[in-house]
Structures are given as C-alpha cells and as structure tokens.
C-alpha positions in Angstrom: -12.6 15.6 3.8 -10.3 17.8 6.3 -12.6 19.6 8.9 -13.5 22.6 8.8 -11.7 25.4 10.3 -12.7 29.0 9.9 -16.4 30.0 11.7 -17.8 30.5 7.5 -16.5 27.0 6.8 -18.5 25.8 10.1 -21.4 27.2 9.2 -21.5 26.2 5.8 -21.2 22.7 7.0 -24.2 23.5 9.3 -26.3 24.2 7.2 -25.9 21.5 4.4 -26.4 19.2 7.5 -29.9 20.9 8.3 -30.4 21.2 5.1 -30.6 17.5 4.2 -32.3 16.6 7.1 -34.9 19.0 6.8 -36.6 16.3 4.0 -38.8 13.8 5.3 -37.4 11.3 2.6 -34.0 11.9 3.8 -34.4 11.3 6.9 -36.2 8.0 5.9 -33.1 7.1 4.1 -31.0 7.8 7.0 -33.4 5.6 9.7 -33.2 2.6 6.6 -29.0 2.9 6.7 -29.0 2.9 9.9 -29.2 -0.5 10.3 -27.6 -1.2 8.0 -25.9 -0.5 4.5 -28.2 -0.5 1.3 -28.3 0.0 -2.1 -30.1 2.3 -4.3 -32.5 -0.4 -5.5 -32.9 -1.6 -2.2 -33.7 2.0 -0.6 -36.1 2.5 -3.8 -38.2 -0.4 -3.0 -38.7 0.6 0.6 -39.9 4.3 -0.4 -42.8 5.8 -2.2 -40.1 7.6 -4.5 -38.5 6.7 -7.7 -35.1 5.2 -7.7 -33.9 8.2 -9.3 -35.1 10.7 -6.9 -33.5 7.9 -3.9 -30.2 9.1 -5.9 -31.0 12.5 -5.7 -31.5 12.7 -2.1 -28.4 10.3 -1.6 -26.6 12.9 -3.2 -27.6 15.5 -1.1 -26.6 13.1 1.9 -23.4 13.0 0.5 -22.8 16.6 0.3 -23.5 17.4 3.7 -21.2 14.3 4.7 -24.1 12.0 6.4 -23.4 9.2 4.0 -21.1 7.4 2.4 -20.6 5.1 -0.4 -18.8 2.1 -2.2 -19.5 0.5 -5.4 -19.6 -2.8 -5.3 -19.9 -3.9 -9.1 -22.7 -2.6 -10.8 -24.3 -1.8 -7.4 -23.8 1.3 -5.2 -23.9 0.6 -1.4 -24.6 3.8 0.8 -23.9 3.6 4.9 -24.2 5.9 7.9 -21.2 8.4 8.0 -21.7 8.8 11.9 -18.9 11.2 12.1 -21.0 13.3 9.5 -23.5 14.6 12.3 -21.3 16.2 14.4 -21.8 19.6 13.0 -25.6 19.1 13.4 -24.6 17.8 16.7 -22.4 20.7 17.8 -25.2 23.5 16.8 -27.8 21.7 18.7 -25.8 21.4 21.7 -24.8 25.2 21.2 -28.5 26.1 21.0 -29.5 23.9 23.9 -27.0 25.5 26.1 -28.2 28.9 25.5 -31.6 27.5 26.0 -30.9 26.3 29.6 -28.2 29.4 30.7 -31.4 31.3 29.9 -33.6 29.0 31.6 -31.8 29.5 34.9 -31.3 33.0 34.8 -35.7 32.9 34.7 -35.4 30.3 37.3 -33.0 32.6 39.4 -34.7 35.5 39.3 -38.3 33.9 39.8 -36.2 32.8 43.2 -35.6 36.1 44.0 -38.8 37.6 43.5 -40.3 34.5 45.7 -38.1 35.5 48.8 
C-alpha cells in the first residue's frame, strides 16, 4: 500500500492502528507473531477465542497494516508487518514530545520562581 500523504489520510491510518491495538486479543496475537509467523489454527490453539474470532481480529490487523499474510496451501500464515507501526509510532512520539516541551517549560519556570 502507497503511504499516506494528505494530514486526513494520516490520521485515518492512526486511528485503524490504535484501533486494533486497543483489544487485548490483538495484541496477544501480535506478542505470538512476533516470534514468529503462525497460522490461524496455530494462534486459535494458543487463545481462549474461537478460531473464527482469531480471523476476525487478523482481519482487523490487516486493515490497519500490522500484519501480513501468505497462503501456504490450505493454511494461512500471518507475520509481523513491522513497518505497519510506524503511524502508531509517529503519534506517540508526536504526543511525547509535546509532553516533554511542556515539561520543561514547568521545569523552567519552577527555576525561575526558585531564584
């Protein structure tokens, strides 16, 4: 998929990130791949969720780009899209910079006060 390039297009990529990681199950999935590739059956049997509810969350991991996936006869083998995360990545660091500027201006000013 090209990357995104309008601030909307960004954002919508955003928030189909946070959005899949804000399920526990999800997240599961993602700790399980990323050791290393699995299939369906194989995620199934390591969660307390049916195998077709595994598929619906793989789904959503595919739609925000966090996983992948190659059929491999009858089986489907998801993986790790690491490049996937970098939206998630990018609004984190975006947030934790605004976090510290503000931090310092408290810090700053506290420094003032004190002299």
């Amino acid at each position: 998929m090209a990357l995104p390039q309008t601030d909307q297009e960004v954002q919508e990529v955003r928030e189909k990130v946070l959005e899949a990681l804000g399920d526990p199950t999800r997240r599961r999935i993602l700790r399980l791949l990323r050791d290393e590739p699995q299939a369906i059956t194989e995620l199934a049997d390591r969660l307390p969720v049916s195998r077709p509810a595994v598929s619906k969350h793989l789904g959503k991991l595919r739609a925000a780009e966090l996983v992948s996936h190659e059929v491999d006869g009858r089986r489907h083998v998801y993986s790790l899209r690491p490049e996937g995360f970098q939206a998630g990545r990018e609004y984190l660091n975006e947030l934790w910079s605004v976090a510290l500027n503000r931090f310092k201006l408290v810090a700053e000013n506290l420094d003032l006060e004190e002299e």
